[in-house]
MARDO-974493 format. One record per atom (N, C-alpha, C, O, CB): y, x, z. Coordinates in steps of 0.2 Angstrom, whole numbers, plus 5000, padded with zeros to 4 digits. Atoms other than C-alpha are relative to their C-alpha. Glycine has a CB too. Layout:
N
YXZ...
This chain:
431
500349935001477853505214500550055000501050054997499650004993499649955000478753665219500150044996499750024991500050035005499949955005479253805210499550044998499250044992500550045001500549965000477853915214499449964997499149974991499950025008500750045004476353775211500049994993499550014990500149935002499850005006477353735194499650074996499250074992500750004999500049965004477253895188499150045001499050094997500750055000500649994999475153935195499449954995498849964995499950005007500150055003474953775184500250024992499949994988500349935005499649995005475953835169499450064996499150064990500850025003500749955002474654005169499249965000498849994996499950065006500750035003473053895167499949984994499349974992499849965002499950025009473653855148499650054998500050105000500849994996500249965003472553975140500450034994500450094992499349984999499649965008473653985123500650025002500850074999500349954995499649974998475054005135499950065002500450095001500249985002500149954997474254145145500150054994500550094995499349995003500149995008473954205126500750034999500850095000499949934996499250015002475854185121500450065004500750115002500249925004499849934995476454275138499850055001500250085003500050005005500149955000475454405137500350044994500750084995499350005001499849975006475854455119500850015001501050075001499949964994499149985000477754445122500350055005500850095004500449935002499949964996477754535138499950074999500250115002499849985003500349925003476654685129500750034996501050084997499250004994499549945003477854725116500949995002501450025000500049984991499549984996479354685128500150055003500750075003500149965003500049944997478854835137500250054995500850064997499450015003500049945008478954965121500749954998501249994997499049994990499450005003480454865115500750015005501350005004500049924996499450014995481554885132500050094998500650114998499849975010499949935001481255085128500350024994500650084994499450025001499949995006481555065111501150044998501350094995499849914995499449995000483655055112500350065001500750084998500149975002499749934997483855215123499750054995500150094994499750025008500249965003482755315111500449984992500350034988499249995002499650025008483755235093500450065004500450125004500549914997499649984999485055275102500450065002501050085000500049985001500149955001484855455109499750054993499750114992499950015004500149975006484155505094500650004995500450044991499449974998499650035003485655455084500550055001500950094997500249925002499349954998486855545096499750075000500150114998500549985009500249945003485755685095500050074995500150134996499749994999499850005006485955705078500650004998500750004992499749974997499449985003487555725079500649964998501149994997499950034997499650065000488355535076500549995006500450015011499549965001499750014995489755485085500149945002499749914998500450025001500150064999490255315092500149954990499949894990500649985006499950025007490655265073499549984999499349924998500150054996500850015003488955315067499549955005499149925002499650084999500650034996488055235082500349934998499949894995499950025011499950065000489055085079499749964992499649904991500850005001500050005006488655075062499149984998498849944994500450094998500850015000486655075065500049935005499749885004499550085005500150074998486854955078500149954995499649914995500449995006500150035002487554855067499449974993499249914991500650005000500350005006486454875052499149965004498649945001500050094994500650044999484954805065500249915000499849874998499550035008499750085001485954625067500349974995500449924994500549985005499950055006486454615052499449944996499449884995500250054995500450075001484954535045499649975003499249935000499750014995500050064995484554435060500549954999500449895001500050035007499550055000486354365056499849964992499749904991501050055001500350035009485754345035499449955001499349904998499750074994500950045001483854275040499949985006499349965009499450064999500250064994484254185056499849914998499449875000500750015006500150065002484354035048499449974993499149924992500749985000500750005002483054065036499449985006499049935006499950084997500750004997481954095048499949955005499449945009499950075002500150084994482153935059499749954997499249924998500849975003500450055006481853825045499250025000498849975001500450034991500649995000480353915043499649995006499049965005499950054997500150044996479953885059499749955002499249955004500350005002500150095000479853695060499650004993499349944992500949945000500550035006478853705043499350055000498750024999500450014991500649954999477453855045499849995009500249975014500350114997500349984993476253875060500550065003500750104999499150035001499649964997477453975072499550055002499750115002500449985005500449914998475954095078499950034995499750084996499250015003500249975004475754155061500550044998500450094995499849974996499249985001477654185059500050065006500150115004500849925002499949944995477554295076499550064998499750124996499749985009500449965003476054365071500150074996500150124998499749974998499849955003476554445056500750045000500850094997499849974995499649965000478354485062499850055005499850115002500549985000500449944996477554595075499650044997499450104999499649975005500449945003476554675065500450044995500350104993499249984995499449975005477954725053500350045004500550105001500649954997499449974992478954785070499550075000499750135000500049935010500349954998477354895073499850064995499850124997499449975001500049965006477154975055500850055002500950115003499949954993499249974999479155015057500050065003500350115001500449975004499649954993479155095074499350075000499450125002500049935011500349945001477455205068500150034994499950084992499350005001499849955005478155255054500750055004500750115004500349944992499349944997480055315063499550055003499550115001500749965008500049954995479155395077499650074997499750134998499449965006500449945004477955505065500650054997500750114997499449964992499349935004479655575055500350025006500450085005500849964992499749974994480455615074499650055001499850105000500049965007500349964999479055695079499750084997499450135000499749975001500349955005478655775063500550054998500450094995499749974993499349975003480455845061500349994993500650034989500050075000499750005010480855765045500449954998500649944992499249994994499850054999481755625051500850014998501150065000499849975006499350005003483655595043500049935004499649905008500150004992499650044997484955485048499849944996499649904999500850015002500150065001484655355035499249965003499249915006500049994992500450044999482955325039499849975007499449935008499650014997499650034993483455295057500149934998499749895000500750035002499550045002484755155049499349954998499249905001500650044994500350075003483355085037499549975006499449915007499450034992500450034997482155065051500049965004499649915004499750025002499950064995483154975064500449934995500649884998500650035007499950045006483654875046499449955000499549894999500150034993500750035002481754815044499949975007499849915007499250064997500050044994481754785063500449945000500249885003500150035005499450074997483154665064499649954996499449894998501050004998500450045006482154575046499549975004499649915005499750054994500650024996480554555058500349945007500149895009499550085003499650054995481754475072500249954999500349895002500650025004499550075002482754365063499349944998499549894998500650034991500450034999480854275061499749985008499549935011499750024997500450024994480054305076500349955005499949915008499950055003499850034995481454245088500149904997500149875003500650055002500150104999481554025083499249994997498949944998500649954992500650014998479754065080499849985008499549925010499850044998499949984993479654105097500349935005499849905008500750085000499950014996480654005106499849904998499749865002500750035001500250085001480153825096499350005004499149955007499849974990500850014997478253875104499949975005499449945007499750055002500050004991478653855121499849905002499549895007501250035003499950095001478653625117499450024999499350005004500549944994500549985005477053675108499250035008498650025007500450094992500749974995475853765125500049965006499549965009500050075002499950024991476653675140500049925001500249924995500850025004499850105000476853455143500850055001501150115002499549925011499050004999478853435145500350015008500850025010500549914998499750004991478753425166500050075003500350085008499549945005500049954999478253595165500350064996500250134996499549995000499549945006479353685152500650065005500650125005500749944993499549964994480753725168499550065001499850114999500249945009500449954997479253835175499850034995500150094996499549995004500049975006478653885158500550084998500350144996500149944996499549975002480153965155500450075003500650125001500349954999499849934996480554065171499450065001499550125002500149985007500649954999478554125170500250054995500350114996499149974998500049935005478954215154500450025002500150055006500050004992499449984999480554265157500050065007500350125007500549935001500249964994479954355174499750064998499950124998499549965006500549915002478654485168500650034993500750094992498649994995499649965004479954505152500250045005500050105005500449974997499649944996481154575165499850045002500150095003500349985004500449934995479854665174500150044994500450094994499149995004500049945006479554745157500550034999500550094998499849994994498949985001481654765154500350065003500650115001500649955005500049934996481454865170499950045000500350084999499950015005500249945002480154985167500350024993500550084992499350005001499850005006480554985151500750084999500550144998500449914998499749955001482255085150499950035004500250085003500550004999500149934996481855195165499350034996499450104995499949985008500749975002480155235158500350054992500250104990499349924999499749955006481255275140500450045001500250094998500249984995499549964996482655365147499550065001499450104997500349975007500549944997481355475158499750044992499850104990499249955006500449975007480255515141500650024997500750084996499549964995499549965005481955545129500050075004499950135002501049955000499749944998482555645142499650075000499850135000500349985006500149934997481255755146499550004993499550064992499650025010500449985006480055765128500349934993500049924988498949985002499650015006481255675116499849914997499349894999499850064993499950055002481655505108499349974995499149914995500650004997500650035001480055495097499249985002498749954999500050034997500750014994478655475110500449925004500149885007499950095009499950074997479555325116500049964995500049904996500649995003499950045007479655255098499449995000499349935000500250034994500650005003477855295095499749955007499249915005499650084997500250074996477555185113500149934999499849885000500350005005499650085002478555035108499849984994499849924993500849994999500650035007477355035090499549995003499249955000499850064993500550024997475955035101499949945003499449915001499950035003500250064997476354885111500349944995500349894997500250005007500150065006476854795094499349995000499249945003500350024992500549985003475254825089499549955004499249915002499850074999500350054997474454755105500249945002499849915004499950025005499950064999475454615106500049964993500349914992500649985004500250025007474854575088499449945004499449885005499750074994500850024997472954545095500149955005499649925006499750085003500050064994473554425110500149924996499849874997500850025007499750055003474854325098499449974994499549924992500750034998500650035006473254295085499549955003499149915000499650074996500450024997472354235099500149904998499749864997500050035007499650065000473554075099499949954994500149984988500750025001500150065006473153905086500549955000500449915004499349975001499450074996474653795087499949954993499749984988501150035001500150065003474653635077500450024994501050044996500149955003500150005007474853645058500849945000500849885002498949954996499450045002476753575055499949954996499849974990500550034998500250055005476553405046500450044993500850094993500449925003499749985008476953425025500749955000500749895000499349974994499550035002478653385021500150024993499950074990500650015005499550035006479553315006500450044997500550054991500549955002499549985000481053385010500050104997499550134998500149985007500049935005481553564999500550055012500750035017501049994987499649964992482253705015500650005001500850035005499950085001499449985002483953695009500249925004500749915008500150024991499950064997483753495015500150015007500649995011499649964997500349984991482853545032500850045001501150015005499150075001499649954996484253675035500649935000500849915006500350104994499350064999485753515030499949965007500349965011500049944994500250064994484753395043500150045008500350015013499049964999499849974994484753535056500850015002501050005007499650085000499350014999486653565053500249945004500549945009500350004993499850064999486853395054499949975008500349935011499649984996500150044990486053365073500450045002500850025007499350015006499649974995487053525078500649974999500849965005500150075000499650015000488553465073500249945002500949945003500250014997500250024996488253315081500149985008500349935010499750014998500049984995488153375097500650055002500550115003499450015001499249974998490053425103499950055006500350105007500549925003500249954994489353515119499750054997500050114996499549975005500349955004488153615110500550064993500550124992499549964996499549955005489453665095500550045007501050085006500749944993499349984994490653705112499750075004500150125005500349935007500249974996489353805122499850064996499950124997499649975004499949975008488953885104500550075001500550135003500549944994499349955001490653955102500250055007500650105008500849954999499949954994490654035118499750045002499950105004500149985006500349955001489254125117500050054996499850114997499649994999499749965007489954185101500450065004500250125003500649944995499349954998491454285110499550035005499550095005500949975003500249954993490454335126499550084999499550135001499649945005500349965002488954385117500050074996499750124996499749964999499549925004490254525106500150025004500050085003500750004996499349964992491154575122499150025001499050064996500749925011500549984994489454605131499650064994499450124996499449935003500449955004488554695116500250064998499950114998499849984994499649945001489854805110500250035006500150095007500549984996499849974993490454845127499450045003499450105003500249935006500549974995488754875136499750064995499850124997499449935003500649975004487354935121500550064996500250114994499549944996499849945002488655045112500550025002500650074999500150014995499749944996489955095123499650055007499550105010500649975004500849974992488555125137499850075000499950125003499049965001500349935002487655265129500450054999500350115000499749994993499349955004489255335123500250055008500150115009501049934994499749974994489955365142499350045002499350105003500449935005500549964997488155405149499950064997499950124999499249975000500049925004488155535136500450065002500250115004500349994992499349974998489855605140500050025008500050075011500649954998500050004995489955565156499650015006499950045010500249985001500450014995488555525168499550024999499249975000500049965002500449955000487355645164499449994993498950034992499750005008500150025006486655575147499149945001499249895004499850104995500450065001484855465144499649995005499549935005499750004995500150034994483955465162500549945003500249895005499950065005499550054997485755385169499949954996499749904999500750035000499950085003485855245154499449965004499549915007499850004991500650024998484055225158500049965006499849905005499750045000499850024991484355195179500649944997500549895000500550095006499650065000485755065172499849964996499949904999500750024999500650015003484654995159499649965004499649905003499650064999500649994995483354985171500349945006500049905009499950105004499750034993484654895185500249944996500349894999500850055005499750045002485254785173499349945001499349895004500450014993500650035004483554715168499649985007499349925007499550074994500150004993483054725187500349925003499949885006500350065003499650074998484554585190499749954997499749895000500850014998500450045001483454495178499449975001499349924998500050004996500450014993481954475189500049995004499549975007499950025003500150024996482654435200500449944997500349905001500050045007499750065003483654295191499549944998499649884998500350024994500450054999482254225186499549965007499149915006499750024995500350014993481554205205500349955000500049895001500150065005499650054994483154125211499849934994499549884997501150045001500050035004483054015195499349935001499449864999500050064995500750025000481153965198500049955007499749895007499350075001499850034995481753925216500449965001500449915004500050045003499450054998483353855216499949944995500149894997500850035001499650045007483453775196500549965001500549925005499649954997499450014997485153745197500049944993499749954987500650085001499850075003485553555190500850004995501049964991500049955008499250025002487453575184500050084996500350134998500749975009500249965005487053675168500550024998500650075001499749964996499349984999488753695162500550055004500750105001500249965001499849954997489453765176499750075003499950115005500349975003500449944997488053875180499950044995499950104997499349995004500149965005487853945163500950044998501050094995499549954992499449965001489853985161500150045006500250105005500749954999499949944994490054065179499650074999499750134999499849975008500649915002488554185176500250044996500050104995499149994997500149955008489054235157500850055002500950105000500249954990499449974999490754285166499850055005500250115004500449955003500149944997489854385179499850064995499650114998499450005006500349925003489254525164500650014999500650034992499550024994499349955001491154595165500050035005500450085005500849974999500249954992490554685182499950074997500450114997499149985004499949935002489854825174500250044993500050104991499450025001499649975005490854835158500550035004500750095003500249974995499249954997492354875170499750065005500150115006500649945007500149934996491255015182499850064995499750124996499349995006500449955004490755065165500850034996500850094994499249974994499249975002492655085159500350065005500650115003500549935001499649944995493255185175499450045002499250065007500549965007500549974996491855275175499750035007499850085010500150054997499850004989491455235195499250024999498850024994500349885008500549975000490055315201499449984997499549924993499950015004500550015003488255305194499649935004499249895002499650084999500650074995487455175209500549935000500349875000499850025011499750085001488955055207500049994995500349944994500549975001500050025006488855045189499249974999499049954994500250054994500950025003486755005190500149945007499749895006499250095003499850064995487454885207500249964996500049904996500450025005499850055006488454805194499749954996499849894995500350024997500350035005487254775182499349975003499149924999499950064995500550034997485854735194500349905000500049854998499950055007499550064999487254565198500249974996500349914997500550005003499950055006487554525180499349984999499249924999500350034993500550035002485754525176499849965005499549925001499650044998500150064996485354405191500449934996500149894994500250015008499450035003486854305184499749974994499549914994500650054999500450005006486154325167499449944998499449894994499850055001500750064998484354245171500349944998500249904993499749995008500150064997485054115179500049954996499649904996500349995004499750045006485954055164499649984995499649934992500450054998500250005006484754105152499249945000498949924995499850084998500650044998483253985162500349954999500149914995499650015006499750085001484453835164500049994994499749944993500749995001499650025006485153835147499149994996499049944992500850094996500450015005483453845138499649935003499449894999499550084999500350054998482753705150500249934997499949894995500050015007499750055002484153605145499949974991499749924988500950025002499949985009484153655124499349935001499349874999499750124995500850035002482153575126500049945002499949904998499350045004499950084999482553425136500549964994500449904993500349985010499550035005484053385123499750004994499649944992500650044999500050005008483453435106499249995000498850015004500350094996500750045003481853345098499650054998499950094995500149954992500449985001480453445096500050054991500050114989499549955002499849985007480553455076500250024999500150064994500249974996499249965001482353535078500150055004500750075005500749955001500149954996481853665089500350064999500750095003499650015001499849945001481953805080500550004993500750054991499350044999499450005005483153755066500850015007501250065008499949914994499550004994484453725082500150065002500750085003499749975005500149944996483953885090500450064996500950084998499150025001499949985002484153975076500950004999501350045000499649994998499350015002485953915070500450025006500850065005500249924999499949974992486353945089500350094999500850124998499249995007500049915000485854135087500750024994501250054995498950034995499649975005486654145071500850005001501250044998499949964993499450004998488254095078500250055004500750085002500049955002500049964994488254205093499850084994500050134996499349985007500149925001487654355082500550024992500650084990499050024999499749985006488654345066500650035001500850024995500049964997499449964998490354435073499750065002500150115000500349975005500249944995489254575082500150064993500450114994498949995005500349945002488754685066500850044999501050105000499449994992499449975000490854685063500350065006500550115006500349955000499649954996491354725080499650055000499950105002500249965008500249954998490154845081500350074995500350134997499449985000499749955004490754935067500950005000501250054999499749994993499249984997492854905071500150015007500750035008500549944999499849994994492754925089499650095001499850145004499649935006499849935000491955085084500550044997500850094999499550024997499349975003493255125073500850015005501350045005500249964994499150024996494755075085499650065007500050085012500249875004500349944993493655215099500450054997500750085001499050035001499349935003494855355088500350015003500350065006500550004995499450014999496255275092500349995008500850015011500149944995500050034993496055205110499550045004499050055001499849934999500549994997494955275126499649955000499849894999500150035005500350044998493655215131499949955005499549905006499750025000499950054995494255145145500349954999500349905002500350025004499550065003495555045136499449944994499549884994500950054995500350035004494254995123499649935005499749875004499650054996500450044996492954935138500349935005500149885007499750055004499650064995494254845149500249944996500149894999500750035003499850055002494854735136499649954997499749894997500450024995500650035000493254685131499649965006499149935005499650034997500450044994492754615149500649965002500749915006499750055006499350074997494454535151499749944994499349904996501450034998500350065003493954425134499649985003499749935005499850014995500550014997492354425141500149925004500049865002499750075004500050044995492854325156500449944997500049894996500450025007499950075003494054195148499649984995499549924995500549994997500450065004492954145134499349975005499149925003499650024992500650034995491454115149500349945003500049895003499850055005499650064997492654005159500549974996500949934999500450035006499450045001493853925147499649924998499849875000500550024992500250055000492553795142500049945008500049875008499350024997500250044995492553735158500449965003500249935008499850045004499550035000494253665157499949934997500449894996500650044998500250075002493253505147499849985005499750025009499549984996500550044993492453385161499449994994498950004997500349905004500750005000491053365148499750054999499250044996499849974997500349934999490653535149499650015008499050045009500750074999500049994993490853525169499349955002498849965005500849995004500850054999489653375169499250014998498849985000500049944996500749985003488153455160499550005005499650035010500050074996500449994993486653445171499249984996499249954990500349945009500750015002484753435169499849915002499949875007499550075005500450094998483853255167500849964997500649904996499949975011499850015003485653215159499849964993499750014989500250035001499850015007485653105140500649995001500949945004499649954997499650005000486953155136500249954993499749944989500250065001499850055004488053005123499750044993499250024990500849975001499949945006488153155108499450014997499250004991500350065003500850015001486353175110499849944996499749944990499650005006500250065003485953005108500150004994499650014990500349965003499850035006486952975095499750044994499650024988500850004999500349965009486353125083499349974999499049964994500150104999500850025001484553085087499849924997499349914994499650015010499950065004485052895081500350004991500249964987500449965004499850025007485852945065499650074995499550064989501050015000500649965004484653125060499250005004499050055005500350094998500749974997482953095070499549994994499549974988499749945007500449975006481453165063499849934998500049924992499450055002499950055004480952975061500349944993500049914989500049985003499550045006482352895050500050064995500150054989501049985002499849955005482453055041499350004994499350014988500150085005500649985003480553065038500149934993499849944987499349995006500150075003480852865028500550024995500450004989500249935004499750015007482152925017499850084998500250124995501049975000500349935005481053095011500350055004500150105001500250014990499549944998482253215021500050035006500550065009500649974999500349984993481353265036499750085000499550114994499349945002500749974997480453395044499449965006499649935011500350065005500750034994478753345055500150045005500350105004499250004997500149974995478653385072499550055001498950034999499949955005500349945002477853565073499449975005498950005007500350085002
């Protein structure tokens, strides 16, 4: 079955139709949301400090409640977990937009709101991503995964051009109070969704969270590919989401321009997921380390401030890049990791990759004093590139490929599977 068939077969799941629709609604309102934090912030008269300082306080407690919230995952129905963080997300973003609009808005509660947002993420996302085993059979997950991933990006695209356009021309709270709307509507899609009642475990969450440790560590590729996300995903966040704004501000004509690069990035993901759907590239490893190395492209057009169409050309070529990566790697996680361990996995993953960000975000603001911005941006896409390509100096990194069992796998799924685990009381049940 081709790519195309797969994925005309993938939309007849009605829970999934369900599923995709909700996620795609408030993907749209959440692609707008960043440009509008963010000029509103610099607005108000913040500088890279303070923006850094907000960014961090939204990943901070995604880095505290990521692994909370995975656990919970594998033990609560996951649509109820989406459900209600999306409606938390929705209250948030109509409460900000009302003090913007009303003129009564302060910088903290800027700060507290994108604080409660990151709280509602740090559930929703291993909610989220355990479902995907849960709507589709396993032959169809490869397609599953590029369907959602496609209208996300579509949304990515309109997304910051559509918020940019509104900051720029009637102000950052009309894009806020859009992006609480389409929480709100993708409340009502995600409630539609009934997923199977997680068996009753034994086991206390502190156990669940040890046995999830326990497979990741286990799996030598996974702790490896882990740690590399770790450094890339810093370089790319701090580089792109808070030096970006800072230069468009300064330099390239303020929030329409972010927006157009925004917009090009999220574009490159679109079509990432196309090539992805069409080609699925087999040799996992090396396709997810070459791609993470292409997003030093438009940190360096965004360091030498090169014009405005090659820095949105740049970013169109990471986000293809991007995709490609992000469709492989999730096809591979699902064929690897046991259903049960989904979202404890996922989660630990995340937490790893995000628990450096709230720092650098706040010392790589501080070191902007001392250093330009060009020197700050360049050094972060030189890191960038070697932690994407050093893994790739293992052969079992380079061997990774889809339809692989890999030995590592094996072995943890023989020494913590949900079976042996369930016999000695110390399980989670398959969601």
């Amino acid at each position: 079955m081709n790519g195309v068939k797969e994925a005309a077969v993938v939309l007849r799941h009605r829970q999934f139709r369900s599923f995709w629709t909700g996620r795609v609604v408030s993907s749209l309102g959440s692609a707008a949301a960043p440009i509008a934090i963010a000029f509103a912030a610099l607005e108000a008269g913040c500088g890279v400090e303070w923006l850094g300082f907000i960014l961090a306080l939204n990943i901070a407690p995604q880095v505290l409640l990521l692994l909370v919230g995975g656990v919970l995952g594998d033990r609560v129905r996951r649509d109820l977990v989406m459900v209600i963080a999306n409606a938390v997300s929705g209250v948030v973003q109509v409460s900000i937009a009302i003090l913007i609009l009303t003129g009564v808005a302060e910088l903290w509660m800027l700060a507290a709101s994108v604080f409660l947002l990151g709280v509602a993420s740090a559930f929703f996302q291993p909610a989220s991503q355990g479902s995907i085993v849960q709507l589709v059979p396993a032959e169809l997950r490869v397609a599953a995964n590029a369907v959602l991933r496609l209208p996300l990006n579509v949304a990515k695209v309109l997304g910051p051009a559509l918020g940019g356009l509104v900051v720029a021309l009637i102000g950052p709270g009309w894009a806020l109070a859009f992006n609480a709307s389409t929480f709100l509507v993708s409340v009502f899609f995600l409630a539609s969704i009934r997923l199977p009642q997680p068996i009753k475990s034994k086991a206390s969450a502190l156990s669940a969270f040890r046995a999830g440790w326990m497979e990741f560590s286990a799996r030598s590729w996974y702790v490896i590919m882990v740690a590399q996300s770790t450094v890339t995903v810093l370089m790319w966040l701090v580089g792109f989401q808070l030096f970006g704004p800072v230069v468009s501000h300064s330099s390239l004509g303020g929030a329409f321009a972010w927006g157009l690069i925004s917009g090009g990035f999220a574009f490159g993901l679109v079509g990432g997921s196309l090539v992805a759907v069409a080609v699925r590239p087999q040799r996992v490893g090396i396709t997810v380390s070459v791609c993470l190395a292409a997003q030093a492209l438009p940190l360096v057009a965004l360091a030498f401030v090169a014009p405005l169409w090659l820095i949105v050309a740049a970013a169109v070529f990471a986000g293809v890049a991007l995709d490609i990566s992000i469709v492989s790697w999730s096809a591979f996680f699902q064929e690897q990791i046991p259903e049960g361990l989904q979202s404890r996995l996922s989660s630990i993953s995340t937490f790893g990759q995000l628990l450096p960000v709230p720092i650098g975000y706040v010392l790589f603001g501080l070191l902007s004093g001392y250093f330009s911005n060009t020197v700050m941006v360049s050094l972060m896409s030189g890191i960038l590139v070697v932690a994407a390509l050093l893994p790739l100096l293992l052969p079992s990194i380079r061997h990774l490929r889809l339809g692989q069992a890999t030995e590592e796998s094996v072995a943890g799924a023989d020494v913590l599977s949900p079976e042996l685990l369930a016999k000695t009381s110390a399980t989670e049940g398959s969601a």
